[in-house]
C-alpha positions in Angstrom: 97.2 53.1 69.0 94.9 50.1 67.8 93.9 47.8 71.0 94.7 44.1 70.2 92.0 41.1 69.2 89.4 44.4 69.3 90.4 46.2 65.9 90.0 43.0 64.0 86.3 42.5 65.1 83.3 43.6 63.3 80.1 44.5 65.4 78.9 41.2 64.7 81.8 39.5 66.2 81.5 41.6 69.9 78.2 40.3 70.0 79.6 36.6 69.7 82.5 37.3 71.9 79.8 38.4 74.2 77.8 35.6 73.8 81.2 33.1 73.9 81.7 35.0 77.6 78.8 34.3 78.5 78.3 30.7 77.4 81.4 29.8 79.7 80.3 31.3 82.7 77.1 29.3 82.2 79.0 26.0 81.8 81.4 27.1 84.7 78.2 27.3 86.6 76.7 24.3 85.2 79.6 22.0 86.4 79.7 23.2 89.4 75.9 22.4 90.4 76.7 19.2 88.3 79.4 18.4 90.6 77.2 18.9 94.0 74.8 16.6 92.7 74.4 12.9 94.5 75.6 10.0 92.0 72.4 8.6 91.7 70.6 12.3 90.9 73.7 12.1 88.0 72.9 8.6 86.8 69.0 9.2 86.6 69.4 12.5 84.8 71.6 10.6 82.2 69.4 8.0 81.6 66.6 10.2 80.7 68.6 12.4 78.5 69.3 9.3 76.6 66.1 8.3 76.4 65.0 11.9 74.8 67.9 11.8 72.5 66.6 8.1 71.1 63.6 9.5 70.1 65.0 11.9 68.4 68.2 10.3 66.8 68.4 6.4 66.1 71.6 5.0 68.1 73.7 2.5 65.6 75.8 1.9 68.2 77.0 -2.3 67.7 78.1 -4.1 70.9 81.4 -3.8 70.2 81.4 -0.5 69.7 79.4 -0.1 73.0 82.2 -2.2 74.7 84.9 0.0 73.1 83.7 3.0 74.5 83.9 1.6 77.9 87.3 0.8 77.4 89.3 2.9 79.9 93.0 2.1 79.0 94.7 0.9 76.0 95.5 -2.3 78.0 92.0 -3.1 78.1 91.5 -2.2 74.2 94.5 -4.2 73.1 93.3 -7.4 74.7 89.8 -6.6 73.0 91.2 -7.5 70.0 93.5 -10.3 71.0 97.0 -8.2 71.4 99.2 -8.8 74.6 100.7 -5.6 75.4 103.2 -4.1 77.8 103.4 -0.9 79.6 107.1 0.5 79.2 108.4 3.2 81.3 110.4 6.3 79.6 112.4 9.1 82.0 112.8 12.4 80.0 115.8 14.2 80.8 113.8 17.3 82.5 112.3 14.3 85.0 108.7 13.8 83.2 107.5 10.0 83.3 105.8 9.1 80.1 104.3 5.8 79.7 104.1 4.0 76.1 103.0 0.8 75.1 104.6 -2.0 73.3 102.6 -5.0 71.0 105.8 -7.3 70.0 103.5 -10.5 68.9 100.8 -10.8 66.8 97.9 -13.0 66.5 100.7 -16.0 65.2 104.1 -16.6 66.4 105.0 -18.8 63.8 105.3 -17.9 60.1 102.7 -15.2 59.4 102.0 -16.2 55.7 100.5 -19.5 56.8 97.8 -17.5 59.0 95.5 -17.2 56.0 93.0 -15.0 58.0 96.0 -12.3 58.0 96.8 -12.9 54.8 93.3 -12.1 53.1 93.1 -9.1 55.7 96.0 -7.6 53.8 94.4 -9.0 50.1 91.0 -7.1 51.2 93.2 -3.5 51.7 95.0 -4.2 48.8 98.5 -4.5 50.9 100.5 -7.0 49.2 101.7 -10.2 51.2 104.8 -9.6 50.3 104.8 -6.5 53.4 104.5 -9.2 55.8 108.3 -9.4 57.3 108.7 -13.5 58.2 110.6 -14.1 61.3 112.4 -10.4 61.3 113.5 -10.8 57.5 116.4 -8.6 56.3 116.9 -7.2 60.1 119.2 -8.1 62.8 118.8 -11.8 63.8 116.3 -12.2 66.5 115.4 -8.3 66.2 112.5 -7.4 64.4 111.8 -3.8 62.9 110.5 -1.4 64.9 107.4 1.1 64.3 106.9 4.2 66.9 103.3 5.6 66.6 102.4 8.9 67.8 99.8 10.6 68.6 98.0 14.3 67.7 97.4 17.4 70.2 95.2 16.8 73.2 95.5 12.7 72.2 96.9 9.5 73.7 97.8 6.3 72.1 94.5 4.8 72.4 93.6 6.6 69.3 95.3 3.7 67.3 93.0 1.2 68.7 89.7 2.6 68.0 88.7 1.2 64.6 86.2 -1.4 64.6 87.1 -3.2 61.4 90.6 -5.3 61.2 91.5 -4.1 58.0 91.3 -0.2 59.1 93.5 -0.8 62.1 96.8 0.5 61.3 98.7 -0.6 64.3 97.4 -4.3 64.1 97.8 -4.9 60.8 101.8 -3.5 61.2 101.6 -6.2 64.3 100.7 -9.1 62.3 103.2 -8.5 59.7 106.0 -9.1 61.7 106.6 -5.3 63.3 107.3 -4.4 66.5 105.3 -1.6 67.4 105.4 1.2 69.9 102.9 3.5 70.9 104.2 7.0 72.2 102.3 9.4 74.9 103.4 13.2 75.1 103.6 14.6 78.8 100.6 15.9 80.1 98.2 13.1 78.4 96.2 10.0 81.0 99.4 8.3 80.5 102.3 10.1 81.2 101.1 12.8 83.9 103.8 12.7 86.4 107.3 14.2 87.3 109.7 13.3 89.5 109.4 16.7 91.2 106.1 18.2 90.4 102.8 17.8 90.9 99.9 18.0 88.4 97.9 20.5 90.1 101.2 22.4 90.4 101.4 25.0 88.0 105.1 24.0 86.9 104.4 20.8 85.9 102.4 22.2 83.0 104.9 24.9 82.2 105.6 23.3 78.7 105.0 23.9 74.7 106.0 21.6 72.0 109.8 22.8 72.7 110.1 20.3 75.4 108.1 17.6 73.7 110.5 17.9 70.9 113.6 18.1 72.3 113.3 15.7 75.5 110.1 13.8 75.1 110.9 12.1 71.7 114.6 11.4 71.2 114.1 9.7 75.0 111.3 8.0 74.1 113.6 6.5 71.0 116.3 6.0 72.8 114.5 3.7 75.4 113.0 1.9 72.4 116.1 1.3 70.5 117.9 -0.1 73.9 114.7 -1.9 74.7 114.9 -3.7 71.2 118.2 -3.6 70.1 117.1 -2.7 66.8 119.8 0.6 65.2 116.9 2.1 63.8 112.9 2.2 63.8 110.4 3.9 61.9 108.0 6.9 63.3 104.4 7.6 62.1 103.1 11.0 63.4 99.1 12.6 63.3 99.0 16.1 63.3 101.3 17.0 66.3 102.8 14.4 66.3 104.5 15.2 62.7 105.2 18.3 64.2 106.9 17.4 67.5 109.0 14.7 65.0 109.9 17.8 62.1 111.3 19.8 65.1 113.0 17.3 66.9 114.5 15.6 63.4 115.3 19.7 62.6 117.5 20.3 65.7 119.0 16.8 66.3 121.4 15.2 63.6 122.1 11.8 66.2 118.1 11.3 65.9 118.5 11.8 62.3 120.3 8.2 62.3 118.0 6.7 64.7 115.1 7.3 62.5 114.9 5.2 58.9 111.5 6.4 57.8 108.8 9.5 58.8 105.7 8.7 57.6 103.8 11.8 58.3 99.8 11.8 58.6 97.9 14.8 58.3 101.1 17.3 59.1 100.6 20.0 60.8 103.5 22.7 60.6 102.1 26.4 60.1 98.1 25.8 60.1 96.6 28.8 58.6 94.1 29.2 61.5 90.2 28.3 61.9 87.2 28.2 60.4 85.3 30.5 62.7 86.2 34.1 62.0 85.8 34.8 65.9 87.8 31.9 66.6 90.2 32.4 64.8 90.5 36.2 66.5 90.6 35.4 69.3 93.0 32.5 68.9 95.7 34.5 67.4 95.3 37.3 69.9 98.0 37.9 72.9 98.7 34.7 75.1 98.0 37.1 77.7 94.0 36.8 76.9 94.9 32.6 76.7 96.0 32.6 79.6 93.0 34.9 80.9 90.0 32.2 79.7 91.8 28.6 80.3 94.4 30.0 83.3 98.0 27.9 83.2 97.7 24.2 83.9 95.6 21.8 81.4 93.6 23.2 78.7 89.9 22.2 78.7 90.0 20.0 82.2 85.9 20.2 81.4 85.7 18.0 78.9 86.6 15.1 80.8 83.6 15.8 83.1 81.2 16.4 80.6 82.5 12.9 79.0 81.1 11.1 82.1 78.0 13.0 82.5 76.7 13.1 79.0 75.7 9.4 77.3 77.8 8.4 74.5 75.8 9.5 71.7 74.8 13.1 73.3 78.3 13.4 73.6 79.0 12.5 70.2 76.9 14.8 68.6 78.4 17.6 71.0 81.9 17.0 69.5 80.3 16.6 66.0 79.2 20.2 66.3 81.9 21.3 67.5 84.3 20.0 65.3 82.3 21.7 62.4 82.1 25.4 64.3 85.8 25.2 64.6 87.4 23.5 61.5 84.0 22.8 59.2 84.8 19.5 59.3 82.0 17.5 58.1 83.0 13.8 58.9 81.2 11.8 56.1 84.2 9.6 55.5 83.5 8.0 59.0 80.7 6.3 59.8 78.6 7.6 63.1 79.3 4.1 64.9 83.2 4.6 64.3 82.8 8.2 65.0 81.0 7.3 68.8 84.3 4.9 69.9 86.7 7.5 68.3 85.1 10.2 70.1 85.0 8.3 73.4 89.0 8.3 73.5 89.7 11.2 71.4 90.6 13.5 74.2 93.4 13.9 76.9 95.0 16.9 78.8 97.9 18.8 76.9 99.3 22.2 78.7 97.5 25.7 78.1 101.2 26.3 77.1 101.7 23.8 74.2 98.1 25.4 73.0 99.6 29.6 73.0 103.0 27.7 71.0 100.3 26.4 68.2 98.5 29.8 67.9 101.8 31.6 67.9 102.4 29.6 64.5 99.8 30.4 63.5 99.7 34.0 63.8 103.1 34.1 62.6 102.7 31.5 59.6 106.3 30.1 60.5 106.8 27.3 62.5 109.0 28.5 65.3 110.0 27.9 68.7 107.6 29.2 71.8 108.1 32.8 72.2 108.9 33.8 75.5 108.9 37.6 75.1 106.1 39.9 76.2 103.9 40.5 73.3 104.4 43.3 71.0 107.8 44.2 73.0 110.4 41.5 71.0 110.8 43.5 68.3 114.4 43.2 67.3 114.5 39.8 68.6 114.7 36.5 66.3 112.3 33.8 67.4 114.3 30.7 66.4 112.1 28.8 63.5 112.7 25.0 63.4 115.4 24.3 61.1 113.7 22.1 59.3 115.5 22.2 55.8 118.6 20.2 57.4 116.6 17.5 58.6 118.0 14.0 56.7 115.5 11.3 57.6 113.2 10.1 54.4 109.7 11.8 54.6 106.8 10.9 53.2 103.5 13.3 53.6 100.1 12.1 53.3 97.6 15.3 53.2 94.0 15.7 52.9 92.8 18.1 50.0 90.0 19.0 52.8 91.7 19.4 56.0 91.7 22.8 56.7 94.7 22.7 59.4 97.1 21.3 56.7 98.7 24.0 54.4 100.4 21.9 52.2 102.3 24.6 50.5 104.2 26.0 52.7 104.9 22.7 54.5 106.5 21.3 51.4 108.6 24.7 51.2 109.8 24.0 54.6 111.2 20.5 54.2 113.7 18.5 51.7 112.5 16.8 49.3 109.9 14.5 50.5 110.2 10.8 48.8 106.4 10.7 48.6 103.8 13.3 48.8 99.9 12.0 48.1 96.9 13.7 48.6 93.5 12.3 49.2 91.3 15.1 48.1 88.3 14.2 50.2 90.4 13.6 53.5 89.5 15.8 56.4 92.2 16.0 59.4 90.9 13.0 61.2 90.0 10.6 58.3 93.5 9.5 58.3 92.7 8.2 61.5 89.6 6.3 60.9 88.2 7.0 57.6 86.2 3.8 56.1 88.7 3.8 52.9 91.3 4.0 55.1 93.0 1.0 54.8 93.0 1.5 50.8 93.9 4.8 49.9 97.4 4.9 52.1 97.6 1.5 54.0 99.4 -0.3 51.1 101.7 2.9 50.6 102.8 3.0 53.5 103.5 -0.8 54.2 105.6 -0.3 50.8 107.8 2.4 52.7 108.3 0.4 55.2 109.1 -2.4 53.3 112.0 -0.5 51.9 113.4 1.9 54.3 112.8 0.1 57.7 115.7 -2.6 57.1 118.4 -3.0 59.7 121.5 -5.6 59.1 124.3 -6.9 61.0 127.6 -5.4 60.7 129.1 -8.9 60.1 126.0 -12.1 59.4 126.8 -14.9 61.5 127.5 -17.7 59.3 128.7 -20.9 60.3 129.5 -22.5 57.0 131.0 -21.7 53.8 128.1 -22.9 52.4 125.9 -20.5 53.9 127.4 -17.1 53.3 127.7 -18.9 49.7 124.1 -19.6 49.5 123.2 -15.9 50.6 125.8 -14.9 47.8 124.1 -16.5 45.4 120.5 -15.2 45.9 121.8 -11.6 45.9 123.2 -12.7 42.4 119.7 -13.8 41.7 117.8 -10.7 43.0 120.5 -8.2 41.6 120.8 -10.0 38.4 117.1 -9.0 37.6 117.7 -5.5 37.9 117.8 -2.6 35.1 118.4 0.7 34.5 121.8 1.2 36.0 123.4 4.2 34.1 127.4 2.0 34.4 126.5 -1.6 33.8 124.2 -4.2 33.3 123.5 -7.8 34.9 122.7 -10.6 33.2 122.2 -14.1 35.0 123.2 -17.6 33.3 122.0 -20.3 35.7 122.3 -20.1 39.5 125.5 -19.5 39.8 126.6 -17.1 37.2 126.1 -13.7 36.6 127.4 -11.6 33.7 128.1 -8.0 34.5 128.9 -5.7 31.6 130.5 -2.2 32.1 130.1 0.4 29.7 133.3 1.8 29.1 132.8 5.0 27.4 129.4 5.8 28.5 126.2 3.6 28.4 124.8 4.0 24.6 121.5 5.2 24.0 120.1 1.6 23.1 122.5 -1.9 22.1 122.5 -0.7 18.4 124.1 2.5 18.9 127.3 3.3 21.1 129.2 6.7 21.8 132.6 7.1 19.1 134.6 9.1 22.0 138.0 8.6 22.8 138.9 6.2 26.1 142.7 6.4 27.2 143.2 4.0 29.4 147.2 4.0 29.8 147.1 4.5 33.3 144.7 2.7 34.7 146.5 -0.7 33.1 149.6 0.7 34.4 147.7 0.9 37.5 146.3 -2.2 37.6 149.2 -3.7 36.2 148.7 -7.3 38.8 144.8 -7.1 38.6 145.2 -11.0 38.1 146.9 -13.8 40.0 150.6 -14.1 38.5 151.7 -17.7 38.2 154.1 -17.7 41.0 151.0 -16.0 42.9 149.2 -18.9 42.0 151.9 -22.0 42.7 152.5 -20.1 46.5 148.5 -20.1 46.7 148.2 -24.2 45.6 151.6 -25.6 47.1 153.4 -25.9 43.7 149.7 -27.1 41.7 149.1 -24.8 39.1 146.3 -27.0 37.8 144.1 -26.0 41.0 145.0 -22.5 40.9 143.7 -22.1 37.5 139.9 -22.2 38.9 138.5 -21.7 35.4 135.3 -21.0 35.5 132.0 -23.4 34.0 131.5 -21.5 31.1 133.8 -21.5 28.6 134.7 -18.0 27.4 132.2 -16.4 24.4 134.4 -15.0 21.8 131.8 -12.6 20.2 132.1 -10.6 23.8 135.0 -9.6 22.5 134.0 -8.1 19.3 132.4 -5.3 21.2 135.4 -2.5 22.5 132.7 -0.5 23.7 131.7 -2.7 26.5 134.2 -4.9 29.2 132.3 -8.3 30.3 132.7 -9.9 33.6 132.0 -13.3 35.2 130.6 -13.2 38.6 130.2 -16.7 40.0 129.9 -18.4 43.5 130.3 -22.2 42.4 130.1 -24.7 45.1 132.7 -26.6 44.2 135.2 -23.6 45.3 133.1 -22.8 48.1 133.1 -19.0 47.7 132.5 -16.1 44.3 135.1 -15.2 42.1 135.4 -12.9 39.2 136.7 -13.5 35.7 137.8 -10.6 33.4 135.6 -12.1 29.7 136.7 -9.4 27.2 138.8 -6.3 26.5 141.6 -8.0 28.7 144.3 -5.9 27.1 142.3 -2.6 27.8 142.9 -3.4 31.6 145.7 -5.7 31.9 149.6 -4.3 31.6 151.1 -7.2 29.8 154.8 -7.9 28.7 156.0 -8.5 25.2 156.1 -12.1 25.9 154.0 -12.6 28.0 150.2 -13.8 27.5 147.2 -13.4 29.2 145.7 -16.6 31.3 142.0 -16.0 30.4 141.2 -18.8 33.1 143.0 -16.7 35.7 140.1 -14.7 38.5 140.7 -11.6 39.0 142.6 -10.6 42.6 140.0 -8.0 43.9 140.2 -6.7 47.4 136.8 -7.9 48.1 137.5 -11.0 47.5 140.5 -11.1 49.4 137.9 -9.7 52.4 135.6 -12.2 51.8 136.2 -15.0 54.8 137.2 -12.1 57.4 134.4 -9.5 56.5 130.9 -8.5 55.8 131.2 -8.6 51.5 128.4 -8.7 49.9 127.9 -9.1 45.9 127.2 -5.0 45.7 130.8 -4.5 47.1 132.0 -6.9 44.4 131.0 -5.0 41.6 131.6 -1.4 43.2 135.4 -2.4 43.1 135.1 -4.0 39.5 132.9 -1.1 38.1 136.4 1.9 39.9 139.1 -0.7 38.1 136.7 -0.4 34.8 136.3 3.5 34.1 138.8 6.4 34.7 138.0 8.3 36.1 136.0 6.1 38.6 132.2 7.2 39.2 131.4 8.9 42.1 128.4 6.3 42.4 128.8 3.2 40.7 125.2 2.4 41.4 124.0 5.6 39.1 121.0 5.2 38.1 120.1 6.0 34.1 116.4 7.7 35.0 115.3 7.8 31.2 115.8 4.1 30.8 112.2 4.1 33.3 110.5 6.5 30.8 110.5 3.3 28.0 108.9 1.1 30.7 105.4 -0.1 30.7 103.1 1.3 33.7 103.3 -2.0 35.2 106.9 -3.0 34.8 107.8 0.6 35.8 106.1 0.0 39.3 107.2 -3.6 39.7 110.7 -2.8 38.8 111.0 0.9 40.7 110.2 -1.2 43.7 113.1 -3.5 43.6 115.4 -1.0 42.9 114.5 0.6 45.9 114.9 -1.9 47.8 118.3 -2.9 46.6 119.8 0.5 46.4 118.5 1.4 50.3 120.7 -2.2 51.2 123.5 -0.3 49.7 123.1 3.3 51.4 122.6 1.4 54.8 126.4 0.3 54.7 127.4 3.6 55.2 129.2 3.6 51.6 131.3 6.9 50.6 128.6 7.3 48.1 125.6 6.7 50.2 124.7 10.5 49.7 124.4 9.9 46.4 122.9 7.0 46.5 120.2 8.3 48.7 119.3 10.8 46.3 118.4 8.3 43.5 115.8 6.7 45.8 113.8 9.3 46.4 113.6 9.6 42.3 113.1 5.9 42.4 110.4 6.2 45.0 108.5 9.3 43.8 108.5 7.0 40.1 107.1 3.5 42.7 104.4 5.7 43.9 103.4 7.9 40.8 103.2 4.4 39.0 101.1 2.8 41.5 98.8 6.1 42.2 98.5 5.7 38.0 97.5 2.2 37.9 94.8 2.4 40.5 92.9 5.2 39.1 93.2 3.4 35.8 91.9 0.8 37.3 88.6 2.6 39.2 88.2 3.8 35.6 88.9 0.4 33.9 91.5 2.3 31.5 94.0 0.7 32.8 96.8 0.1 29.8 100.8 -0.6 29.3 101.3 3.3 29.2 104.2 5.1 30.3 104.1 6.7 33.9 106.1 9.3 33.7 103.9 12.0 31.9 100.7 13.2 34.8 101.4 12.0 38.4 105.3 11.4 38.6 105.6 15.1 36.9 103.2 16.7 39.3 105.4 14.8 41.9 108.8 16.0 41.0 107.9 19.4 40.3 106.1 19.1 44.6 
């Protein structure tokens, strides 16, 4: 019988493991003599080394970056750059105390479009200003939307501070364009080590993987958030384990599924292949019985803490360069070696020995699972649960680098649903996403536009005071709807501000306006059916106290008689005049197709239709999206199971620049619909993600034509959006 970790090692790799023994003794030994030393023996001995090291390497070190890396909390780094923060205080249901952090206000409290500085922060990353959310638009009133970041493995928050340039700093920028914005700790890191029981040089208090970080640390960390803010919703960007701990917890919790609009997901880490170092990598994978041998059961790598306040800055700089490249081969060109030094001085915190064994179990196994309890190479015949990660309903969208070599995007994308945007940046190592120099313009404006679109919250019922105003808000949906295409049941037309034409297909929307389908429509029951779809007379005198002439309402326009002409197609008048204070609709052609008429009776073309939603409109939350819903289920028999179907082909005629413009706003509109909870919000939910993965392929298009200066009217749908759909 083979001896574990030893048959996989070549004669080469004993020496190294003899060498890695021996190399940690050493340092055990070092530290310890280290430790004896007087203060001012320590200071002395780090001055010279500094002084050695300048001769040999020139330190670019600016001031600010000097100050930053003297930073010792994220308090300290916030105020730095201007940002008031609060410390917030989260109780896990197994009794950790995590700290987070909370930035509500940015650098202006008033309207963040007339802060010019902001806005040509956003020009320079090529983030539109139309990301910046004024006064908490399209959310609850007084309740802006909310943005949880999280952190990697062996991290803190104060990784989302460290970028020296405004433009690269991810949590600022979300700050000063009208976010609320979170910043989550695991257990175990500076900020959240303590339990209402245990101790942290007790051995339980570090007896935790990713399990418990998953299942208690984050849904109570959004829980407190979401009470804290009173927002329904808020939207999570993870690094590295911190996508992981969010694809678990999503996987095993539906109730979070709702509590989450958007997962951004940087650098995701799921089933790592392993690392670059052969020996490593051995060893790594080996039993947790030889883990727990080297780094015992409490924090992993305690060391590195010391060796962080006895090295200088830039000796301990290029130590974690060096290291970083024996372990991953990262090279970290895409940073520069001033942004590298501040990074580096708040890159590490304490995470369990535990949660460490859990990630090389993964990766062993090449599944993500749950922590494996079970003695090693005894649990055959036992299932080790694997994060159900299929069944998770949250929107994803993935941003990879094509050189990280702890990302294996393959069988991450096999693990999850359908993302709504994957994008590679092919030069990306793990912690460029971070603070890479291009930062801020390969995924910044991307993910500012997913925001934009899924991290919406509105009231169950807007609280109006007037007529006028619920009218007003009426009419600028009108206006914003009415400039939509490519809806596979109808199309919108707008005549002036108050009018907007709505034309339902009736047997089928025809391939283009000269050419219409010749099948058969019976309609018999659905006239039968909607046999009082308009105001009867005597409706109307009860309605008006005996005056017919006010119950008419007829609408501005008179009534076009070649609308008529056209069987094929039923017109309706959509209109929120302020002279009646509120919409109605008018049936404009094919009125004997839908109304059940007697012999002598005729039909009152003046007469609006009595919809149910218009009947709702003074007692509940109808919007103009409701309206047409109800008219587009009277129109077609049988009714759609989405009335808001989207015709996909009519986006393969568009221009590469109308396609992106006009992906966008249909994304937007059709998310307002799915957040009302509609019986077709499934549905509707799976024509964004088409919509979306179109936005972004059209976008990811026109800036490479544009680095090539090929940029042309061309049609989107052939390189990137294919490569996308078929991911």
């Amino acid at each position: 019988m083979g001896v574990p970790i030893l048959d996989r090692l070549q004669l080469r790799d004993y020496q190294a493991l003899f060498v890695g023994i021996t190399f940690l003794l050493l340092e055990t030994l070092l530290r310890v003599v280290t430790w004896c030393l007087p203060t001012i023996v320590l200071e002395f001995c780090k001055a010279q080394s500094q002084k050695v090291f300048s001769q040999l390497y020139v330190d670019q070190r600016t001031q600010p970056a000097k100050i930053l890396q003297h930073t010792t909390t994220f308090k300290e780094m916030a105020a730095y750059w201007g940002y008031k923060s609060e410390e917030h205080i989260v109780r896990t249901q197994d009794q950790y105390i995590l700290g987070i952090q909370r930035i509500p206000e940015g650098h202006s409290n008033k309207l963040v479009t007339n802060n010019q500085k902001i806005v040509d922060i956003f020009e320079r990353s090529g983030i539109p200003v139309s990301a910046i959310r004024i006064d908490g638009c399209n959310s609850l009133k007084g309740v802006k939307p909310v943005v949880l970041l999280y952190h990697g493995l062996m991290m803190c928050s104060e990784v989302w501070m460290c970028n020296l340039e405004e433009e690269r700093r991810l949590a600022c920028l979300l700050v000063d364009a009208g976010y609320d914005v979170w910043f989550g700790n695991a257990r175990g890191n500076k900020y959240s080590m303590k339990h209402t029981h245990y101790k942290p040089n007790e051995r339980r208090f570090w007896e935790y993987s990713m399990d418990e970080c998953a299942l208690y640390d984050l849904p109570d960390t959004v829980d407190y958030i979401l009470e804290t803010t009173g927002a329904p919703s808020l939207a999570y960007i993870g690094f590295s384990q911190g996508t992981a701990l969010q694809f678990a917890a999503l996987s095993v919790s539906p109730k979070l599924n709702k509590k989450v609009n958007l997962f951004i997901a940087l650098a995701p880490a799921t089933s790592p292949k392993g690392l670059q170092n052969p020996l490593v990598d051995a060893f790594i994978k080996a039993s947790p019985d030889i883990i727990y041998l080297f780094f015992g059961r409490k924090a992993f790598l305690p060391m590195t803490l010391f060796w962080q306040k006895v090295l200088s800055p830039p000796i301990f700089t290029k130590v974690l360069d060096t290291s970083m490249k024996f372990l991953f081969g990262w090279e970290g060109k895409n940073m520069t070696e001033v942004q590298r030094a501040v990074s580096y001085s708040h890159l590490y915190s304490l995470a369990s020995v535990k949660s460490l064994v859990h990630w090389f179990q993964i990766m062993r196994a090449s599944n993500f699972q749950m922590y494996d309890d079970l003695p090693t190479y005894s649990s055959k015949g036992a299932v080790i649960h694997t994060f159900p990660t299929q069944q998770i309903k949250t929107p994803i969208a993935v941003f990879y680098g094509g050189s990280d070599s702890l990302v294996n995007i393959e069988v991450l994308l096999k693990q999850l649903p359908k993302p709504v945007l994957v994008q590679e940046v092919k030069e990306y190592e793990h912690l460029d996403f971070l603070w890479a120099s291009e930062v801020h313009k390969k995924i910044f404006p991307q993910i500012f536009d997913l925001l934009r679109i899924y991290n919406v919250h509105m009231t169950a019922m807007p609280a109006f005071k007037t007529e006028t105003a619920r009218l007003n808000v009426f009419l600028t949906d009108c206006l914003s709807l009415g400039c939509l295409k490519g809806f596979k049941h109808f199309e919108l037309y707008l005549r002036g501000r108050e009018e907007l034409l709505l034309r339902v297909y009736n047997i089928g929307k025809p391939t283009s306006d000269r050419e219409t389908s010749r099948r058969s429509y019976n309609s018999l029951s659905l006239a039968k059916s909607q046999s009082n779809a308009l105001f009867s007379p005597r409706t109307f005198r009860n309605l008006s106290n005996g005056s017919i002439s006010e119950a008419i309402l007829p609408p501005n326009s008179p009534l076009d008689q070649e609308l008529e002409r056209d069987t094929s197609k039923t017109v309706f008048l959509i209109a929120g005049y302020a002279r009646y204070k509120r919409p109605y609709v008018w049936l404009r052609s094919n009125h004997k197709r839908l109304i059940q008429l007697q012999d002598d009776q005729k039909i009152e073309t003046d007469n609006p239709l009595k919809l149910e939603t218009l009947a709702d409109w003074k007692n509940q939350n109808i919007m103009l999206w409701d309206i047409i819903a109800e008219i587009i289920s009277l129109s077609l028999s049988p009714p759609p199971a989405n009335p808001f179907e989207i015709d996909h082909t009519y986006y393969d005629t568009l221009p590469l620049e109308e396609s992106a413009v006009i992906t966008g706003a249909m994304a937007n509109f059709l998310q307002k619909v799915y957040l009302k909870d509609t019986p077709y919000a499934d549905k509707i939910f799976e024509d964004i993600k088409i919509i979306l993965q179109r936005h972004f392929a059209a976008f990811e298009e026109m800036n490479d034509a544009l680095n090539n200066n090929t940029l042309e009217k061309s049609n989107p749908t052939s390189s990137n959006f294919s490569a996308l759909t078929s991911t």
